[in-house]
C-alpha positions in Angstrom: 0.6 -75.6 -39.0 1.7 -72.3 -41.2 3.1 -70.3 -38.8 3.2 -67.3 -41.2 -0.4 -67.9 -42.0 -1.2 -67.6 -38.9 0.6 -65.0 -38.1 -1.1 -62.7 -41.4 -4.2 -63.7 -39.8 -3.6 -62.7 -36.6 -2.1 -59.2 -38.0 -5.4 -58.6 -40.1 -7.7 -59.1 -37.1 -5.4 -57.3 -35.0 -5.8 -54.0 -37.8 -9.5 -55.0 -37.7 -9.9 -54.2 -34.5 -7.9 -51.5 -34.3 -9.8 -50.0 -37.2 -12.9 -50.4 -35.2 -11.2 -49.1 -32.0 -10.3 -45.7 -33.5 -13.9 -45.0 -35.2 -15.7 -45.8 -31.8 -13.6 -43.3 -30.1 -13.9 -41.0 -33.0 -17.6 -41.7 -32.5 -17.9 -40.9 -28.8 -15.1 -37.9 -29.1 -17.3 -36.6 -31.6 -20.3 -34.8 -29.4 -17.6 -33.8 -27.0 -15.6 -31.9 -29.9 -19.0 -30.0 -30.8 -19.8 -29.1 -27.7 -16.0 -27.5 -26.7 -16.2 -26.3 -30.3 -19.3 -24.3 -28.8 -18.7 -23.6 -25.3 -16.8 -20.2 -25.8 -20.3 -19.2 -27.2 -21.9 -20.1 -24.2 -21.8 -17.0 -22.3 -23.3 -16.8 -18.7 -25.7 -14.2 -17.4 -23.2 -12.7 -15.3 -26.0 -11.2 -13.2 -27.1 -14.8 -12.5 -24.7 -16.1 -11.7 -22.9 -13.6 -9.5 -26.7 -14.1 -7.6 -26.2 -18.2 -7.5 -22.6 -17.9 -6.1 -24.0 -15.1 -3.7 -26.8 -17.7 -2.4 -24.1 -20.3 -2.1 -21.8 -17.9 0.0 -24.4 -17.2 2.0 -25.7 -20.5 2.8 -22.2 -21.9 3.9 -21.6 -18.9 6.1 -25.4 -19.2 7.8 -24.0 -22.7 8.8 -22.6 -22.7 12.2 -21.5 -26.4 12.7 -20.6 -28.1 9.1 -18.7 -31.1 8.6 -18.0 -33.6 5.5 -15.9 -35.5 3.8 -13.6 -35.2 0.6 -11.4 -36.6 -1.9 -8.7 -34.3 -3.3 -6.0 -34.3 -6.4 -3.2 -31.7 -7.1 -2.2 -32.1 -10.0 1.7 -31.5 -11.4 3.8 -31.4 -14.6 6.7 -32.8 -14.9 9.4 -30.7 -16.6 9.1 -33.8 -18.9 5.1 -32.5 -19.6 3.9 -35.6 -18.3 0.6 -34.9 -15.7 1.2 -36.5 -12.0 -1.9 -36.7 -9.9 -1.3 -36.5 -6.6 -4.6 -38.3 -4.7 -5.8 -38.0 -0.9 -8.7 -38.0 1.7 -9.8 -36.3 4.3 -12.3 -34.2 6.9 -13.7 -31.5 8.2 -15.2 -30.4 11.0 -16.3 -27.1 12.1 -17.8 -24.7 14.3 -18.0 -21.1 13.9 -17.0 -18.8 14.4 -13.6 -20.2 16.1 -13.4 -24.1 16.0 -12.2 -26.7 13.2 -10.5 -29.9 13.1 -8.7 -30.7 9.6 -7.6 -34.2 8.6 -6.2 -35.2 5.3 -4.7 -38.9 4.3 -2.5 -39.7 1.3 0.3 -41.1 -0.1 3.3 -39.2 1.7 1.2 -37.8 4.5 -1.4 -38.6 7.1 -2.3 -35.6 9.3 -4.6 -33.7 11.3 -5.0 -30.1 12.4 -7.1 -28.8 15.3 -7.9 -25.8 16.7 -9.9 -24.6 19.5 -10.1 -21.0 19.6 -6.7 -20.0 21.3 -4.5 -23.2 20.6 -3.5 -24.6 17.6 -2.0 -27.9 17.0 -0.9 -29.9 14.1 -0.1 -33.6 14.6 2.2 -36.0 12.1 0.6 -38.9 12.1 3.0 -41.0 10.0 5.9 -40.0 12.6 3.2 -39.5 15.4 4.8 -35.8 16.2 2.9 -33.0 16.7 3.9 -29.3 17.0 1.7 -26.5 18.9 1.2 -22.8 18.8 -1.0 -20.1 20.5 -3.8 -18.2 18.7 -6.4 -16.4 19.2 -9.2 -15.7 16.3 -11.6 -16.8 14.1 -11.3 -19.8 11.5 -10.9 -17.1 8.6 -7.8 -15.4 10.7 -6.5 -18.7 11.1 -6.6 -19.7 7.6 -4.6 -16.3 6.5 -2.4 -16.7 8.9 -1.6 -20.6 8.3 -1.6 -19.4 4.3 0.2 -16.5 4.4 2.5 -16.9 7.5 3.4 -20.5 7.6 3.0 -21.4 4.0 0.4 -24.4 5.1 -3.0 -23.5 3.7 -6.0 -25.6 4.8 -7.7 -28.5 2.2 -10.5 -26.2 0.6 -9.6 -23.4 2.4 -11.4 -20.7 0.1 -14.9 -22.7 0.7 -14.4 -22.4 4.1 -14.3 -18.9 4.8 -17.1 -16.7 5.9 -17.2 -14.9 3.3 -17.0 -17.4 -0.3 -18.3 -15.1 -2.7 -15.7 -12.1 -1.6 -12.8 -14.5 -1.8 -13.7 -16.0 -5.1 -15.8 -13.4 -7.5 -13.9 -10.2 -7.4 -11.2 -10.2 -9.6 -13.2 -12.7 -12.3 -13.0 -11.5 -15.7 -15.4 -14.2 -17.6 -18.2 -16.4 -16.5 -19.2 -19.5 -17.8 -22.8 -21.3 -17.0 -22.4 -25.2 -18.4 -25.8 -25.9 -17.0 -26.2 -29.4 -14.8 -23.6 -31.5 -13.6 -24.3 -34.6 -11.5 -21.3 -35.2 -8.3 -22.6 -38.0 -6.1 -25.9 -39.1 -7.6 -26.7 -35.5 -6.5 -27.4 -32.6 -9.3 -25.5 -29.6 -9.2 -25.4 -26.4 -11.1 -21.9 -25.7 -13.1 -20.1 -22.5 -13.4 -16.6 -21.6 -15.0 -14.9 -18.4 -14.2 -11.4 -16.9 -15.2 -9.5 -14.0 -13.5 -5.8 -13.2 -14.5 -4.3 -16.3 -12.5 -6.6 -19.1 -12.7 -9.3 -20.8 -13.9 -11.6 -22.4 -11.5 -15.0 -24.3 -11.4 -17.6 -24.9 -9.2 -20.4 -27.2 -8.8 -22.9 -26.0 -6.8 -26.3 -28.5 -5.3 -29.3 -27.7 -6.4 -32.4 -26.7 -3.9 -32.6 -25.3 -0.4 -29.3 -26.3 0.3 -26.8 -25.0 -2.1 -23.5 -25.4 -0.8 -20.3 -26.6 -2.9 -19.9 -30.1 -4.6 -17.0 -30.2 -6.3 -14.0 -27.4 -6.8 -11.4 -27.4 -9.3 -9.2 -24.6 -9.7 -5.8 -24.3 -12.7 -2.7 -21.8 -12.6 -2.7 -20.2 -15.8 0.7 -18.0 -15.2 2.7 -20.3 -16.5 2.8 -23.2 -19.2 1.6 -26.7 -17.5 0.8 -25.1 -14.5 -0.5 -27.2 -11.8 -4.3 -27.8 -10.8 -6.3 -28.6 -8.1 -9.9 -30.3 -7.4 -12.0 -31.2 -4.2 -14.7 -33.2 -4.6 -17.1 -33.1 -1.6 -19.1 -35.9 0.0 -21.5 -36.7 3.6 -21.9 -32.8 4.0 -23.6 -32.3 7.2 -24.7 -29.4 9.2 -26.2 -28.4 12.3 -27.1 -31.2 14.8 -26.5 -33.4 12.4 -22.8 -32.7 11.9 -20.1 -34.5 13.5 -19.7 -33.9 17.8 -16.1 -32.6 18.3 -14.9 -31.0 21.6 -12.0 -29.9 19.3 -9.3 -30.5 22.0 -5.8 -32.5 21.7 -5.9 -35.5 23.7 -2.4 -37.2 22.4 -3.7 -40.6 22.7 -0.9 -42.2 21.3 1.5 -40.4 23.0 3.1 -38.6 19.7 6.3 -36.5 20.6 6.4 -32.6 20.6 8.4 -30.7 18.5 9.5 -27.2 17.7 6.6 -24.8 16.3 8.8 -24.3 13.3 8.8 -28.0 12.1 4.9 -27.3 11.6 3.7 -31.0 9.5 2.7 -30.0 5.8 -0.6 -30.0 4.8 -0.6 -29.5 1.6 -0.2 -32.7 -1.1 2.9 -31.9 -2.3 5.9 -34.2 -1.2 8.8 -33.3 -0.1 11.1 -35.2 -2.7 9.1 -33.0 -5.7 10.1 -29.2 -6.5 8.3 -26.9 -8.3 9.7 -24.2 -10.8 12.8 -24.8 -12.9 14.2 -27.2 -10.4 11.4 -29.7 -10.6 
């Protein structure tokens, strides 16, 4: 046998294929060039759209008992520029004006919030510890006050409030309207918006029932800032939303600590720093 026969051979169907590799991607890249090429030019009727987010807003807040599941990423760069996705799961459960139950699992936490109405409880799964404090107020007071006060804001917190369209549409400076978008098997409408800190997308179901499929939202500050997207599945309202007495039973007997030591929420770890220091 001529190993260096061989071995030519083996080169030139290796480059072959190769060739043929790079002109089918070039092929499917193709449309997908056009069409970014030609999306600045698509410009949104901001009047419709402002009235489709409005209808959305006011669907989810006409909702008093919602619950579904979701599938989350936040994504980081590494002071290296290499993209990290950082995956989980969770629930949600709800009853307005005053009642939710928050669950998230991934790969450095596993917990669950819960609040009644004038206690609030967070439990660690992973260590089984949970931490407790009084309040009193509705499920948008708690989410400002978890946000803003204890730096531990709720998985898709800004769909969740009462009032979606006055947390999101204010301060946007350019609308998009990329038509149809399919999350699910279920067709969605497909908006892109811009204010001075982010960009953020939503897609939105079509028909009586418009309420969010999928979220994404990107810092824009700062170079390789980080993103985050929500993708949104078994939505449910009314009776046919998940039964929850929204009470904390401690079934497995998890250890109380100190208000303070509150469990994170959010998907960043603890080993990862953001900033200069990450």
């Amino acid at each position: 046998m001529n190993v260096g026969v061989a071995s030519k051979k083996g080169k030139n169907k290796v480059n072959k294929l190769l060739k043929i590799g790079v002109s089918c991607i070039s092929v499917a890249v193709l449309p997908l060039v056009v069409l970014l090429g030609t999306l600045t030019e698509v410009k949104a009727d901001e009047a419709d759209a402002k009235k489709m987010m409005k209808a959305m807003s006011d669907y989810m807040a006409a909702q008093k008992a919602i619950s579904f599941a979701y599938d989350s990423v936040f994504e980081v760069v590494t002071k290296e520029h290499q993209t990290i996705g950082l995956a989980s799961s969770g629930t949600i459960n709800m009853r307005r004006p005053d009642k939710i139950r928050a669950t998230r699992s991934g790969g450095f936490a596993n917990v669950e919030m819960l609040f009644d109405g004038k206690m609030l409880t967070m439990l660690g799964k992973n260590a089984n510890v949970f931490a407790q404090m009084d309040f009193t107020g509705s499920i948008d007071q708690l989410i400002d006050e978890l946000k803003n006060k204890h730096d531990r804001p709720l998985p898709a917190a800004d769909l969740l409030m009462t009032d979606v369209y006055g947390q999101l549409m204010p301060d946007v400076t350019d609308t998009k309207d990329l038509g149809s978008g399919v999350i699910g098997g279920i067709e969605c409408d497909h908006f892109a918006f811009r204010n001075k800190e982010v960009d953020w997308q939503i897609w939105i179901a079509q028909g009586a029932n418009p309420y969010p499929m999928r979220y994404v939202i990107k810092s824009v500050k700062v170079a390789d800032g980080p993103s985050y997207s929500i993708q949104i599945r078994d939505f449910k309202t009314g009776d046919q939303a998940a039964s929850d007495d929204f009470g904390f039973p401690n079934t497995t007997k998890a250890k109380k600590i100190d208000s303070k030591d509150i469990p994170e929420l959010d998907e960043m770890p603890k080993h990862f720093k953001m900033g200069d220091a990450k």
